[in-house]
C-alpha positions in Angstrom: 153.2 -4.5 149.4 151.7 -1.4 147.9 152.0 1.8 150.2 150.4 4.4 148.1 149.4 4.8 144.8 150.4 8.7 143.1 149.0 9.3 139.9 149.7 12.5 137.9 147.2 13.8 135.5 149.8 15.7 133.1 152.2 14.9 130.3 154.7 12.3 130.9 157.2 14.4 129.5 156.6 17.3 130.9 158.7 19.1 134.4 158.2 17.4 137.5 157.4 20.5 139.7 153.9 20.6 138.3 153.0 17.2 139.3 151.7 16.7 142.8 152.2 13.3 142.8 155.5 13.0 142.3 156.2 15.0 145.3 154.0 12.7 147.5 155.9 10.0 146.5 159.4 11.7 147.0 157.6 12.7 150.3 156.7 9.4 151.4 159.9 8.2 151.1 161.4 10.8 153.1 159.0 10.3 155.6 159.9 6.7 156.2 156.3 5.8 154.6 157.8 3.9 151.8 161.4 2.3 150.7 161.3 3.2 147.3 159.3 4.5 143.7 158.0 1.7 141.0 157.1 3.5 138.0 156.0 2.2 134.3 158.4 4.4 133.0 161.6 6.5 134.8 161.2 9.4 132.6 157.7 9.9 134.7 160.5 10.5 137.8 163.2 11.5 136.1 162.4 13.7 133.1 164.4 17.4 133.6 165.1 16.4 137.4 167.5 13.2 136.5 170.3 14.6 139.0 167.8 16.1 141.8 166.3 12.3 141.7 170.0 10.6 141.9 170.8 12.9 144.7 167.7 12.3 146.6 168.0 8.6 146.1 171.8 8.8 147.8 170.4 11.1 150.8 167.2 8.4 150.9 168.9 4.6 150.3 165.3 4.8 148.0 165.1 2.3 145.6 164.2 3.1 141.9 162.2 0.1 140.0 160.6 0.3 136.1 158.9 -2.6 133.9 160.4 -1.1 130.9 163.1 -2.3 129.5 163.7 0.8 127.4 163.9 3.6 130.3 165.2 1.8 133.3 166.9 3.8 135.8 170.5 2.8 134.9 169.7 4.4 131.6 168.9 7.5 133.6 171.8 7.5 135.7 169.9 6.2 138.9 170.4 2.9 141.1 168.0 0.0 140.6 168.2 -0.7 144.4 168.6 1.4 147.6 172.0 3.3 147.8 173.4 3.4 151.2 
């Protein structure tokens, strides 16, 4: 079941800090609205906040999920499922 959608407008490669909707979806998280983040791609969570992400996923239990089978979150350093 969907939650919420978040979509940035800005380049996938680009810092996190500018892109609202990745801090909604941290946020919803946080807030108990969600269990967890399913991106196309991790580097759209993870690009320049990699250990920020894989300490907020041990504080959370949030689980991390990708369709690519390029840039999954083990490639990032990140848990594919909650980690408490």
């Amino acid at each position: 079941m969907v939650v919420a959608e978040f979509v940035d407008h800005a380049d996938p490669l680009g810092d996190r800090d500018g892109c609202p909707g990745w801090h909604n979806a941290l946020t919803a998280v946080e807030e108990g609205k969600a269990m967890g983040i399913i991106t196309p791609l991790m580097v759209m969570l993870s690009r320049g906040k990699v250990e920020h992400l894989a300490a907020w996923q041990r504080h959370t239990g949030a689980y991390l999920l990708t369709s690519s089978v390029i840039d999954t979150p083990e490639a990032n350093g990140l848990l594919t499922q909650g980690a408490a």
